[in-house]
Each structure stands twice: as structure tokens, then as C-alpha cells.
N, CA, C, O and CB atoms as a CASP TS submission, in Angstrom:
PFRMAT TS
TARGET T0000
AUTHOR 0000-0000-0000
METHOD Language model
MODEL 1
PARENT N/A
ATOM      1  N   UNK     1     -35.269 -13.584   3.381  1.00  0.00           N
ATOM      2  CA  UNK     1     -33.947 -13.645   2.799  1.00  0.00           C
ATOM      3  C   UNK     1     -32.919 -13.596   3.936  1.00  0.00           C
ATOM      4  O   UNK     1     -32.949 -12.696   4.775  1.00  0.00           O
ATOM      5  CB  UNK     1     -33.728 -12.482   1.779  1.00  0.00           C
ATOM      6  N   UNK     2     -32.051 -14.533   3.947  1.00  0.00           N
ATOM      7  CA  UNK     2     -30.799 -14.557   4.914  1.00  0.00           C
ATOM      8  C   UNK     2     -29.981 -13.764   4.431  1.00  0.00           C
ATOM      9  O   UNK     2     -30.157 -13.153   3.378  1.00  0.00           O
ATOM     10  CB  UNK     2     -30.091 -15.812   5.135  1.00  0.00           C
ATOM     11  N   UNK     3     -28.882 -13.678   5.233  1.00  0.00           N
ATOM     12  CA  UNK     3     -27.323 -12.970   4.951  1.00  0.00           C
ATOM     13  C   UNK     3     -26.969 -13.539   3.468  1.00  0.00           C
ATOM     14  O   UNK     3     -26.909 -13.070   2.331  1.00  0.00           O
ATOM     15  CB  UNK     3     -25.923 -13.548   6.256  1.00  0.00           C
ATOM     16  N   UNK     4     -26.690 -15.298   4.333  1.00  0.00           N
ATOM     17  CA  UNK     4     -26.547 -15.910   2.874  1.00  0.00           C
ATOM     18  C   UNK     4     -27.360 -15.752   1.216  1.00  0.00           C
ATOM     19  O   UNK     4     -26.933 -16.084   0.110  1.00  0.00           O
ATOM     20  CB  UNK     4     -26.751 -17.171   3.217  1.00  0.00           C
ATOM     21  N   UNK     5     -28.684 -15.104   1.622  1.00  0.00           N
ATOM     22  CA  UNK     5     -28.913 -15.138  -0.040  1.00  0.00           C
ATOM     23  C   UNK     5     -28.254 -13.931  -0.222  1.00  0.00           C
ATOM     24  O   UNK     5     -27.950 -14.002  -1.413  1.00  0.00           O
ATOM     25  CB  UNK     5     -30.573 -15.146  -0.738  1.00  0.00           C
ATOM     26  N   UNK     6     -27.789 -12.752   0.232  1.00  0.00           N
ATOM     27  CA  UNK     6     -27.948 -11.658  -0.027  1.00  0.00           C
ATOM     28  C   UNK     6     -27.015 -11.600  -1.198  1.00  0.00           C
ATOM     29  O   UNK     6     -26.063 -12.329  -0.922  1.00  0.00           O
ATOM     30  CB  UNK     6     -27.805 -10.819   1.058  1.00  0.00           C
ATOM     31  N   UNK     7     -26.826 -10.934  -2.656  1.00  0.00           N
ATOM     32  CA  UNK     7     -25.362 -10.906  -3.105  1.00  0.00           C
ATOM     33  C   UNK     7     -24.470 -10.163  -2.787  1.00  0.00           C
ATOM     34  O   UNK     7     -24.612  -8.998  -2.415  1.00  0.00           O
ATOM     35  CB  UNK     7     -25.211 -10.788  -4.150  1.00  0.00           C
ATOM     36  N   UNK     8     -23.450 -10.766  -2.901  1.00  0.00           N
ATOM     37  CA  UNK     8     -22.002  -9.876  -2.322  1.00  0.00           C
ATOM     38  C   UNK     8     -21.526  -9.343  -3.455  1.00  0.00           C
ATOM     39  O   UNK     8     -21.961  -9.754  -4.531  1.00  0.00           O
ATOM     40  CB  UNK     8     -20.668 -10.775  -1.583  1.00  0.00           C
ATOM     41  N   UNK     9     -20.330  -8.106  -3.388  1.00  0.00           N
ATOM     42  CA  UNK     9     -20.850  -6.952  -2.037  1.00  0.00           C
ATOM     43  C   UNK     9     -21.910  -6.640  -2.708  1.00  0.00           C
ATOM     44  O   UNK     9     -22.343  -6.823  -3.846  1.00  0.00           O
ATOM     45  CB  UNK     9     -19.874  -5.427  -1.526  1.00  0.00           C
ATOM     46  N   UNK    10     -22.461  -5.771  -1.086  1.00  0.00           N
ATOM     47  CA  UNK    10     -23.561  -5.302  -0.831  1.00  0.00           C
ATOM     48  C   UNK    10     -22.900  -3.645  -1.506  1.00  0.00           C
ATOM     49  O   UNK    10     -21.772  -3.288  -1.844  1.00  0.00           O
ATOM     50  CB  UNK    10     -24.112  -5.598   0.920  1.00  0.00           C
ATOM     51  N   UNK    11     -24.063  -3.046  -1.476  1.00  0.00           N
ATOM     52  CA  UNK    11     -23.825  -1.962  -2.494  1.00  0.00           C
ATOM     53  C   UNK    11     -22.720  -0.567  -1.435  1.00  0.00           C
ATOM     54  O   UNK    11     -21.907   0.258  -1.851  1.00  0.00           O
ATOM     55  CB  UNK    11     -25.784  -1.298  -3.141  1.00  0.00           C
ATOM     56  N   UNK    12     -23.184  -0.849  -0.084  1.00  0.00           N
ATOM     57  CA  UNK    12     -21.634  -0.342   0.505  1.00  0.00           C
ATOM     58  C   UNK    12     -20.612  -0.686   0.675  1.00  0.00           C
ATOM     59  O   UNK    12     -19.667   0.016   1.038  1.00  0.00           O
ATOM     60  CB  UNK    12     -21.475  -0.065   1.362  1.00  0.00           C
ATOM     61  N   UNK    13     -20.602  -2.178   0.376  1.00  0.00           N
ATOM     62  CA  UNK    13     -19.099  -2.849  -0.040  1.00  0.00           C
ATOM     63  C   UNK    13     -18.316  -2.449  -1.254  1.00  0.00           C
ATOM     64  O   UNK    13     -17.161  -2.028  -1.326  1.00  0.00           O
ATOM     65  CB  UNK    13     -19.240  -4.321  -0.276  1.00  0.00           C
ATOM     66  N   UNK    14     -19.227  -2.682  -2.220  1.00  0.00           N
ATOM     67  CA  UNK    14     -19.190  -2.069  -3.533  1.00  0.00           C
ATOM     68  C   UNK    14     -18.215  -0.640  -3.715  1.00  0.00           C
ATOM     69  O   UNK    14     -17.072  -0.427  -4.119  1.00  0.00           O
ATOM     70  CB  UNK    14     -20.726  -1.753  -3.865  1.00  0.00           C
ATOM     71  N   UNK    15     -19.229   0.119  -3.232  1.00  0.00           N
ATOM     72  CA  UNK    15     -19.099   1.926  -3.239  1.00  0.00           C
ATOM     73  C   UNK    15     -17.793   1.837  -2.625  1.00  0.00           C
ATOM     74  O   UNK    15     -16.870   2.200  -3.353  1.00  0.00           O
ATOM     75  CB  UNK    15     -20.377   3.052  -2.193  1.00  0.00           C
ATOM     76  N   UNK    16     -17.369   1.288  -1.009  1.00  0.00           N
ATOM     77  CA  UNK    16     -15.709   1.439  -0.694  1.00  0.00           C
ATOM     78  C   UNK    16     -15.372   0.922  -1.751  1.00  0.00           C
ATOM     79  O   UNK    16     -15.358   1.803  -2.611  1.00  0.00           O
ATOM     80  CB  UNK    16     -14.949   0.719   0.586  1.00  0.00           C
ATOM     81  N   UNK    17     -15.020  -0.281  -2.259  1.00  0.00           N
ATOM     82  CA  UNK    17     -14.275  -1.123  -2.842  1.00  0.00           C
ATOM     83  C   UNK    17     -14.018  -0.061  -4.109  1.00  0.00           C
ATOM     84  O   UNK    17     -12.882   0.102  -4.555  1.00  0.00           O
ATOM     85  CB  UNK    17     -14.973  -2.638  -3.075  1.00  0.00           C
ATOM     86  N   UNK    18     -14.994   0.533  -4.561  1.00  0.00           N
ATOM     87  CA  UNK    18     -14.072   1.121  -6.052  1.00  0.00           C
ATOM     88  C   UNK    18     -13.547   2.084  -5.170  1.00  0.00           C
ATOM     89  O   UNK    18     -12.386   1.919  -5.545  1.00  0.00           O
ATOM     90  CB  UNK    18     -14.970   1.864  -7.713  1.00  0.00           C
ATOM     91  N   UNK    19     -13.424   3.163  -4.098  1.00  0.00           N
ATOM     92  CA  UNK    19     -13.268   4.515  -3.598  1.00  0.00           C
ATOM     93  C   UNK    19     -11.793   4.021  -3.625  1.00  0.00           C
ATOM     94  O   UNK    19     -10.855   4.737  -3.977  1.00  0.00           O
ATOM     95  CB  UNK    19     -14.100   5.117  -2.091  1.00  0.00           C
ATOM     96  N   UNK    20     -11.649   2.407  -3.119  1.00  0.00           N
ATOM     97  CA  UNK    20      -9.920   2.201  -2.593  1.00  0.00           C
ATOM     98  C   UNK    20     -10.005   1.605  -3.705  1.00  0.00           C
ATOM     99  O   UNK    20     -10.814   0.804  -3.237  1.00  0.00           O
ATOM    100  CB  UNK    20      -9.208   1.312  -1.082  1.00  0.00           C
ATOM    101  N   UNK    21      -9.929   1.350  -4.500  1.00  0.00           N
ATOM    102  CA  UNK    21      -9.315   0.540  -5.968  1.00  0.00           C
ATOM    103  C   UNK    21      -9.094   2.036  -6.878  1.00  0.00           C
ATOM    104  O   UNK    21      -8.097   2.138  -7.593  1.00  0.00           O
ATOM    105  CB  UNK    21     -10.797  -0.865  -6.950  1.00  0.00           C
ATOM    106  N   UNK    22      -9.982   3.034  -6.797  1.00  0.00           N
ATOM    107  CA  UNK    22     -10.299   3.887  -8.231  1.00  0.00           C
ATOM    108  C   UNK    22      -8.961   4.900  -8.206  1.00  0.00           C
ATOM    109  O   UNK    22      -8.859   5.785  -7.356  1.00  0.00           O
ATOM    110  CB  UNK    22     -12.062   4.938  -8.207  1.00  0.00           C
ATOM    111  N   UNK    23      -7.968   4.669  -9.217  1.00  0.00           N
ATOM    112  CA  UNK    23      -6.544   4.905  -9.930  1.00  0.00           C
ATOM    113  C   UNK    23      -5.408   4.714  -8.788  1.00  0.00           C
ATOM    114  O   UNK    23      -4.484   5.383  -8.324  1.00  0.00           O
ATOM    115  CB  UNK    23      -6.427   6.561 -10.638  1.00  0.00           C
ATOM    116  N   UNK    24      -5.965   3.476  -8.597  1.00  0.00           N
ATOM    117  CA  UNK    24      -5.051   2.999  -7.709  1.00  0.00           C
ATOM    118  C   UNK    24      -3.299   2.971  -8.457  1.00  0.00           C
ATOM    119  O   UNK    24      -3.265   2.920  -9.686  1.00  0.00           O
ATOM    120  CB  UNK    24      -5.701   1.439  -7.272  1.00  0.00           C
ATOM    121  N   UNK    25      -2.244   2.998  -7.867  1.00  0.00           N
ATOM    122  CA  UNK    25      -1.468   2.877  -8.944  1.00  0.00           C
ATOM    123  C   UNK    25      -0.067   1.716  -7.962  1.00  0.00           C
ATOM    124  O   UNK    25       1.012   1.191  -8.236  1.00  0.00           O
ATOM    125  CB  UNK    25      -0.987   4.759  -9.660  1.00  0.00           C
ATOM    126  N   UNK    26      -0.777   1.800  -7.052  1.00  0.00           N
ATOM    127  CA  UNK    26       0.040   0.398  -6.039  1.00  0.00           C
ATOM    128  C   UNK    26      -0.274  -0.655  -5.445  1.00  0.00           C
ATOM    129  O   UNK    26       0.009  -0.520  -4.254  1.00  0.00           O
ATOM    130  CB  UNK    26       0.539   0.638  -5.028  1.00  0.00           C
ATOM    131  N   UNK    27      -0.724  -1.660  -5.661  1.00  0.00           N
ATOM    132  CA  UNK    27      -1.369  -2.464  -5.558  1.00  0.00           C
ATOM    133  C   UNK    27      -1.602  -3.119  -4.124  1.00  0.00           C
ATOM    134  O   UNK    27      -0.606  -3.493  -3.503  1.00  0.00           O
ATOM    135  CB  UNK    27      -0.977  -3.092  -6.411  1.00  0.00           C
ATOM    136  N   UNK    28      -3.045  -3.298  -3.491  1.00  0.00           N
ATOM    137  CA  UNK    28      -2.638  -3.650  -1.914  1.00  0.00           C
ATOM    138  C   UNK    28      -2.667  -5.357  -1.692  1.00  0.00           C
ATOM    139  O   UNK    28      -3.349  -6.131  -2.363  1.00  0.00           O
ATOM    140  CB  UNK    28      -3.914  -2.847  -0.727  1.00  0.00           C
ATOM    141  N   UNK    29      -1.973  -5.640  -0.850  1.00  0.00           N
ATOM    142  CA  UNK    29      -1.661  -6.727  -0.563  1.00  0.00           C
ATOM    143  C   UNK    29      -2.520  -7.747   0.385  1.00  0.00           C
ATOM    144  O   UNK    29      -1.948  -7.966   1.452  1.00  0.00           O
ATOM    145  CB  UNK    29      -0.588  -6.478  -0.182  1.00  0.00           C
ATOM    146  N   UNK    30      -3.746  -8.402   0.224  1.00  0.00           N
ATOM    147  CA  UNK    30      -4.140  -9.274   0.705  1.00  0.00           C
ATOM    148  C   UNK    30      -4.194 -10.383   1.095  1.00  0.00           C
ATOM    149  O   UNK    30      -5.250 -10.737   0.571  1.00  0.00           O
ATOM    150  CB  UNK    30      -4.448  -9.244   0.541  1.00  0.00           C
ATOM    151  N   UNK    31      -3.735 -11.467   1.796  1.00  0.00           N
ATOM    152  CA  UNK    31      -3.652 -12.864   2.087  1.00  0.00           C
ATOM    153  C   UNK    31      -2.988 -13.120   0.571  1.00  0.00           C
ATOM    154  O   UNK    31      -3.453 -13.645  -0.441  1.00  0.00           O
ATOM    155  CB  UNK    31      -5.242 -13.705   2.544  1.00  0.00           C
ATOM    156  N   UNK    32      -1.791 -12.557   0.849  1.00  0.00           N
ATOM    157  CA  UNK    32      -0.830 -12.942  -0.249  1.00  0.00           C
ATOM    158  C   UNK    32      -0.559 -13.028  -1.596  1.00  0.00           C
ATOM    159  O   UNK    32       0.199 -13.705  -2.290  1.00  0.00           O
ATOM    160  CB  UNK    32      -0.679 -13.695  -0.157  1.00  0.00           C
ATOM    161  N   UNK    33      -1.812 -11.707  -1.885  1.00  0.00           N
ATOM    162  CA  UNK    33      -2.477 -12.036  -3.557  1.00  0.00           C
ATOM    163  C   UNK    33      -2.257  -9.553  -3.354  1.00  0.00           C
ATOM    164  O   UNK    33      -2.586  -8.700  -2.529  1.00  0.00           O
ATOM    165  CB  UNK    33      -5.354 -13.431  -3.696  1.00  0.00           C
ATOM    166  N   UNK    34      -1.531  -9.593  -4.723  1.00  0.00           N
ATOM    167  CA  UNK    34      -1.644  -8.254  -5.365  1.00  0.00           C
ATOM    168  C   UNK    34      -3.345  -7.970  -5.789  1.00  0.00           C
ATOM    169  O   UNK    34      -4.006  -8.705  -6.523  1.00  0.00           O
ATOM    170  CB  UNK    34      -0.564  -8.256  -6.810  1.00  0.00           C
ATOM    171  N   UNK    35      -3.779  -6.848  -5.192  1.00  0.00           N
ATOM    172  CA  UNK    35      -5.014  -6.320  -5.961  1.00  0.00           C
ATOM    173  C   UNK    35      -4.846  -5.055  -6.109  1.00  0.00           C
ATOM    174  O   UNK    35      -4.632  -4.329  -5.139  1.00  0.00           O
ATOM    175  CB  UNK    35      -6.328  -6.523  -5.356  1.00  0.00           C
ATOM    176  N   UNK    36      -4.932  -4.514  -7.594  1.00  0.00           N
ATOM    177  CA  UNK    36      -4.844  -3.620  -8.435  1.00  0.00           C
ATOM    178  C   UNK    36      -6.300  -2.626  -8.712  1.00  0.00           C
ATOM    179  O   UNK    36      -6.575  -1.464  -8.413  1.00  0.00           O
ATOM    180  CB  UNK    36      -4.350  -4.377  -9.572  1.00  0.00           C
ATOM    181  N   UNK    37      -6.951  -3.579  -9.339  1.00  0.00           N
ATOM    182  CA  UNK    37      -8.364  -3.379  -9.544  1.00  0.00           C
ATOM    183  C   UNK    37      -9.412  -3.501  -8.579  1.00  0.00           C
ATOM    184  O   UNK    37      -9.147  -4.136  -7.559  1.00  0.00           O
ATOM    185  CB  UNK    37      -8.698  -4.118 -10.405  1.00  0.00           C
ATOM    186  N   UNK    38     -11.162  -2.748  -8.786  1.00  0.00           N
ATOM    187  CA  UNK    38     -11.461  -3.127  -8.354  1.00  0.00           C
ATOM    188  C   UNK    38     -12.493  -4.452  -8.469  1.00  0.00           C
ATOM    189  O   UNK    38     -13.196  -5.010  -7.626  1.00  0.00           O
ATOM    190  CB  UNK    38     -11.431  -2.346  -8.049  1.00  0.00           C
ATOM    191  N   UNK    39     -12.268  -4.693  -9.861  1.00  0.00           N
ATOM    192  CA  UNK    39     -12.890  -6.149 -10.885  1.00  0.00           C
ATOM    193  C   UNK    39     -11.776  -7.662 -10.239  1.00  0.00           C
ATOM    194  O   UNK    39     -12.217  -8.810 -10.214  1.00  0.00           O
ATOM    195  CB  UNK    39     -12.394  -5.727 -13.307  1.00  0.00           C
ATOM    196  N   UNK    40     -10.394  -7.301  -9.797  1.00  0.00           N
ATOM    197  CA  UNK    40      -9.483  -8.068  -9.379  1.00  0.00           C
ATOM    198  C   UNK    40     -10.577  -8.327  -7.616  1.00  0.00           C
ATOM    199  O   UNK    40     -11.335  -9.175  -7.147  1.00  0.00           O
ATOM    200  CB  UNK    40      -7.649  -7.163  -9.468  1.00  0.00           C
ATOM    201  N   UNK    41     -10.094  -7.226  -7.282  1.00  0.00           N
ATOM    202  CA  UNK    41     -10.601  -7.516  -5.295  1.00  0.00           C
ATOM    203  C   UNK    41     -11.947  -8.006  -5.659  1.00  0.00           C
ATOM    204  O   UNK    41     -12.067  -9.172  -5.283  1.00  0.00           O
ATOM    205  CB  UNK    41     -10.790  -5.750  -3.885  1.00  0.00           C
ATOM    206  N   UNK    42     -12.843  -7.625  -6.159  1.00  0.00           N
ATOM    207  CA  UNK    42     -14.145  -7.925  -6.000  1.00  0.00           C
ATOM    208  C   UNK    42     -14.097  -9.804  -6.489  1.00  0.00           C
ATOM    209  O   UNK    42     -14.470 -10.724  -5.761  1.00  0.00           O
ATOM    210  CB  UNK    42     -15.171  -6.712  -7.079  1.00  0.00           C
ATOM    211  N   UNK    43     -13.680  -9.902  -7.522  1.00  0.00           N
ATOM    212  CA  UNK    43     -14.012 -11.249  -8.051  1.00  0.00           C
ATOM    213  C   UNK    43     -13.301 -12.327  -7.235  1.00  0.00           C
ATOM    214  O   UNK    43     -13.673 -13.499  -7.277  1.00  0.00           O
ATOM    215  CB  UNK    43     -13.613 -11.370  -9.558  1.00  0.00           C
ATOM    216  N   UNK    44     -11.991 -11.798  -6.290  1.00  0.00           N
ATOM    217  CA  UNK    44     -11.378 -12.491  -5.292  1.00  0.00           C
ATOM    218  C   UNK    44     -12.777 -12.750  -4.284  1.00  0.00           C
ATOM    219  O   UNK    44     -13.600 -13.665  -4.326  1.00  0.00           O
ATOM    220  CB  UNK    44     -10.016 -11.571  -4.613  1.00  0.00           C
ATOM    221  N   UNK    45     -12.684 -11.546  -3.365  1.00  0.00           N
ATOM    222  CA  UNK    45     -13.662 -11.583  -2.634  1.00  0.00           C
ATOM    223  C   UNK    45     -15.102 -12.605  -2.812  1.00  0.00           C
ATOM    224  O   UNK    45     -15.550 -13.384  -1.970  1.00  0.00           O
ATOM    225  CB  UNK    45     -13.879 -10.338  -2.675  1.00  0.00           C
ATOM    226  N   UNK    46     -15.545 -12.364  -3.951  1.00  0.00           N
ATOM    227  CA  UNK    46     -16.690 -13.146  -4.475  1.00  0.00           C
ATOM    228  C   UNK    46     -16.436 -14.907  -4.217  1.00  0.00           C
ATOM    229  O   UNK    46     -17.257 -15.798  -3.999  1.00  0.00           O
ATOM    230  CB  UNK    46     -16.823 -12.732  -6.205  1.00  0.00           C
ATOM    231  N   UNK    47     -14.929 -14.945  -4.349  1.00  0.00           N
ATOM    232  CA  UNK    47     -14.757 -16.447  -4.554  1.00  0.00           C
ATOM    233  C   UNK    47     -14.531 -16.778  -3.297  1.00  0.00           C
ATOM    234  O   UNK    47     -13.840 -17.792  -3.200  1.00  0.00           O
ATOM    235  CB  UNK    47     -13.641 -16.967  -5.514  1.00  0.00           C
ATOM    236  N   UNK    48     -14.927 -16.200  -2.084  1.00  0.00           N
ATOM    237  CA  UNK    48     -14.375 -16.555  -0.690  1.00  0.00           C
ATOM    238  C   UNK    48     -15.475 -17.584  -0.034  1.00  0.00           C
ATOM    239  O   UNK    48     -16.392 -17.894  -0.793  1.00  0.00           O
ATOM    240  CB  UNK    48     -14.165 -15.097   0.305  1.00  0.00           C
ATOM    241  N   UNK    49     -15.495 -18.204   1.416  1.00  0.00           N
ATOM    242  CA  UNK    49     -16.272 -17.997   2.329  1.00  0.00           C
ATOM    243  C   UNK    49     -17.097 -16.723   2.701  1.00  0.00           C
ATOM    244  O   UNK    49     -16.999 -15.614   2.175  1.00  0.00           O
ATOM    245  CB  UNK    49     -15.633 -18.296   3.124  1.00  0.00           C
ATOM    246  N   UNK    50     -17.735 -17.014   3.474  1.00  0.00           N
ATOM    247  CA  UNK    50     -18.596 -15.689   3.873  1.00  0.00           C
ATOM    248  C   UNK    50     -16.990 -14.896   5.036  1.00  0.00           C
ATOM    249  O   UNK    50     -16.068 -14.081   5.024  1.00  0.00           O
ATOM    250  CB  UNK    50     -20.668 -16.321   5.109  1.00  0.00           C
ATOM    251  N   UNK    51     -17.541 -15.723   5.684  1.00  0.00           N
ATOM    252  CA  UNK    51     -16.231 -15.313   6.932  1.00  0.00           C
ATOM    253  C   UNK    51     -14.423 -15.132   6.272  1.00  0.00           C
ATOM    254  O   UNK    51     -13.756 -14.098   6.319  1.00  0.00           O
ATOM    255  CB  UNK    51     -16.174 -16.995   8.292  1.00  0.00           C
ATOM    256  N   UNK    52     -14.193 -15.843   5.967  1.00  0.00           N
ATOM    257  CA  UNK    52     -13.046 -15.201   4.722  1.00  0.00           C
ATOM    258  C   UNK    52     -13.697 -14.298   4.500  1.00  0.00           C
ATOM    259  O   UNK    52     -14.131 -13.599   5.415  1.00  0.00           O
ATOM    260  CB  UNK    52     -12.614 -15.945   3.289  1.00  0.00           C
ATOM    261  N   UNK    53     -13.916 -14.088   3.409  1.00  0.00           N
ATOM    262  CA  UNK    53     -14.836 -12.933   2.422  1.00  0.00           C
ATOM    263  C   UNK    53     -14.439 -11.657   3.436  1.00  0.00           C
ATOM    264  O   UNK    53     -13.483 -10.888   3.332  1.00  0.00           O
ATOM    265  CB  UNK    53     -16.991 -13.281   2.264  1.00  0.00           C
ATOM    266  N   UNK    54     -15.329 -11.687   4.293  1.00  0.00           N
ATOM    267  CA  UNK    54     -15.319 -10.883   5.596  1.00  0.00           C
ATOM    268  C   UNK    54     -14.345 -10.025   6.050  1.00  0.00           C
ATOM    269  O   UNK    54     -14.299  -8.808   6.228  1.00  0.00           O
ATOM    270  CB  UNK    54     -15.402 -11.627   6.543  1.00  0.00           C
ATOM    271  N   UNK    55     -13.364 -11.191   6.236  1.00  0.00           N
ATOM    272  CA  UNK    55     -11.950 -11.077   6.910  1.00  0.00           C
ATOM    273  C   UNK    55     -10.997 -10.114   5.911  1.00  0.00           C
ATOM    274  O   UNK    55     -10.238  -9.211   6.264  1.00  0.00           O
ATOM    275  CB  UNK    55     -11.218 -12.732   7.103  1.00  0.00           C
ATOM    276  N   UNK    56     -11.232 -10.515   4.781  1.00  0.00           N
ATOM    277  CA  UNK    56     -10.350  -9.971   3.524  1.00  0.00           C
ATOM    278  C   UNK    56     -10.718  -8.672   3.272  1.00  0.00           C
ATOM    279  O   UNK    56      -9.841  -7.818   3.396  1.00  0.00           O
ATOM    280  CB  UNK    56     -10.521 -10.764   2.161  1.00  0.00           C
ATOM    281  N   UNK    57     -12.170  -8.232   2.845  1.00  0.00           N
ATOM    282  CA  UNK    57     -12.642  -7.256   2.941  1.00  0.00           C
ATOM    283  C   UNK    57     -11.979  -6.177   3.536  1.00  0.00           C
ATOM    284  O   UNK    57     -11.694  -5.139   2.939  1.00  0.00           O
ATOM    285  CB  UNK    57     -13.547  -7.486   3.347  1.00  0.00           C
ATOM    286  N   UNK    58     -11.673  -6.475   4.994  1.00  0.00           N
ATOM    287  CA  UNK    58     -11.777  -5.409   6.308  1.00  0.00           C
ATOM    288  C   UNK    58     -10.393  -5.529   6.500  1.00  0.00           C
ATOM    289  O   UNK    58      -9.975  -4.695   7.302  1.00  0.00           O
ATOM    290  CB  UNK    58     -12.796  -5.811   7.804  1.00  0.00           C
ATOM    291  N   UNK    59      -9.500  -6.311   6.021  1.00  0.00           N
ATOM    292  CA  UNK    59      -8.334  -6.077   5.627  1.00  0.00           C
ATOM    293  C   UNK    59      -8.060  -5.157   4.098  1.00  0.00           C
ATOM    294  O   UNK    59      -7.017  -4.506   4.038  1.00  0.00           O
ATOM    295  CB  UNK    59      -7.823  -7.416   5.643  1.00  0.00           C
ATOM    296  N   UNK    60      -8.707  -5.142   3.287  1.00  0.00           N
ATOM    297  CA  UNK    60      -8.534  -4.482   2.162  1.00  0.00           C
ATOM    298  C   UNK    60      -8.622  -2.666   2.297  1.00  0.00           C
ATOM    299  O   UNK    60      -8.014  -1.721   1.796  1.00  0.00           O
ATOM    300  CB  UNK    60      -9.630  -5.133   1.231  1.00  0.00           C
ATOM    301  N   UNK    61      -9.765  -2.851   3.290  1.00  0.00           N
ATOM    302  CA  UNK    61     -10.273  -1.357   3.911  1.00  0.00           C
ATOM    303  C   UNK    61      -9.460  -1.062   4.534  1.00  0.00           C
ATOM    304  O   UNK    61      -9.031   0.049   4.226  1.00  0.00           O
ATOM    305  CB  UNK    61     -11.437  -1.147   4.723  1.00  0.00           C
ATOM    306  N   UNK    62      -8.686  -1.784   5.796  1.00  0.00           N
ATOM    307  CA  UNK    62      -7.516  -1.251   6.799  1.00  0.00           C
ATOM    308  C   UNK    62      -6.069  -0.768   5.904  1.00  0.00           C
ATOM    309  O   UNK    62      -5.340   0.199   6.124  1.00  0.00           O
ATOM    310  CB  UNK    62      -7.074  -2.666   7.973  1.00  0.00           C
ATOM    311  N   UNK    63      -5.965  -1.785   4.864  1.00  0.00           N
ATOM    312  CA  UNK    63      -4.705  -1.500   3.956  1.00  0.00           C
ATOM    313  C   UNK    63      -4.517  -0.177   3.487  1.00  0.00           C
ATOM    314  O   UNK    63      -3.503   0.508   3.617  1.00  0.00           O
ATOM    315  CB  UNK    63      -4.713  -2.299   2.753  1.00  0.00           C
ATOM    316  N   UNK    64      -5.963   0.231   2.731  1.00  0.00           N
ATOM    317  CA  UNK    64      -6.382   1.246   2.362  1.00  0.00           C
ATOM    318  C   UNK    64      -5.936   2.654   3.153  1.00  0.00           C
ATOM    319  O   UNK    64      -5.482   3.751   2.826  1.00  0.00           O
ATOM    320  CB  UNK    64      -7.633   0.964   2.331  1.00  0.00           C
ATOM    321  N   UNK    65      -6.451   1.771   4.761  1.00  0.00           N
ATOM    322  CA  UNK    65      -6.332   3.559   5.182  1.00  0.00           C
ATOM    323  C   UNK    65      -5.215   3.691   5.414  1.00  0.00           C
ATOM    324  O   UNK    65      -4.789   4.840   5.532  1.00  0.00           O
ATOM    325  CB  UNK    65      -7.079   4.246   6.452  1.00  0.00           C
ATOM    326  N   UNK    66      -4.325   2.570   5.567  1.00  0.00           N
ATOM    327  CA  UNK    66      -3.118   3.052   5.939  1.00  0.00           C
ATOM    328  C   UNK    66      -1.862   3.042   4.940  1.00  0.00           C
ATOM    329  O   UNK    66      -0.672   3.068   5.254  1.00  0.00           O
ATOM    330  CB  UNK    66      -2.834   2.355   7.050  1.00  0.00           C
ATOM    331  N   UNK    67      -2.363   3.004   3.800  1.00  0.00           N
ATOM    332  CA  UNK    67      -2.054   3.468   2.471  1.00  0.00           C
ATOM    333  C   UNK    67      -1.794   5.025   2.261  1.00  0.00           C
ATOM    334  O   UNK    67      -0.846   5.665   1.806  1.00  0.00           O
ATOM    335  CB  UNK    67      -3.168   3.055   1.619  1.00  0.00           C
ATOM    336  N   UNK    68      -3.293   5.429   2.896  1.00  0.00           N
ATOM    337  CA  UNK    68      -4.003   6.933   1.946  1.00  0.00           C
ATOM    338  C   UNK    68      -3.342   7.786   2.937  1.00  0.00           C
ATOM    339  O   UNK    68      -3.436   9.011   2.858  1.00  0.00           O
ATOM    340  CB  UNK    68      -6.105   7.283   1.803  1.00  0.00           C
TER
END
């Protein structure tokens, strides 16, 4: 199995992704798109490139910390 079969996220993508989505109540700002949820970021994410995908991600996480 490659990277590519693997499904995205991976279950530590996952686990952050709700930690920074869960009662979120301000929405963070990614490549120009509001994400609220974590059913919103994830299904974005899902629809990316790998490398997008990637990129967005680790921007979603940086937003995060400098959010919290």
C-alpha cells in the first residue's frame, strides 16, 4: 500500500482535526474558505491534492495554535 492508497485523514489527522474544530465558535480561515466544522475542514481537505491537502492541513493546525 502507498501513501496514495492510504485514506485521508489518517486517524492522527482526524484526532487534531476534531481537537481544533470541537466548539469551535470562530471560524479559521484557510486558502480563503471559513471552516467552522470539523465535517466542513475534513470534506474540504478530502477534496484536495495530496500536496494541497498537505499544505492546508498544516495551515489549519498553525491557525489553530495561534488562535488557542
Amino acid at each position: 500500500m502507498t501513501e496514495d492508497d492510504e485514506p485521508w485523514p489518517g486517524r492522527p489527522q482526524r484526532r487534531l482535526l476534531r481537537r481544533i474544530y470541537n466548539g469551535r465558535t470562530v471560524p479559521l480561515v484557510v486558502d480563503g474558505i471559513a471552516f467552522l466544522t470539523y465535517k466542513e475542514a475534513s470534506r474540504y481537505l478530502q477534496s484536495l491534492a495530496p500536496q494541497a491537502r498537505e499544505t492546508a492541513y498544516l495551515a489549519m493546525r498553525d491557525a489553530a495554535k495561534q488562535d488557542g
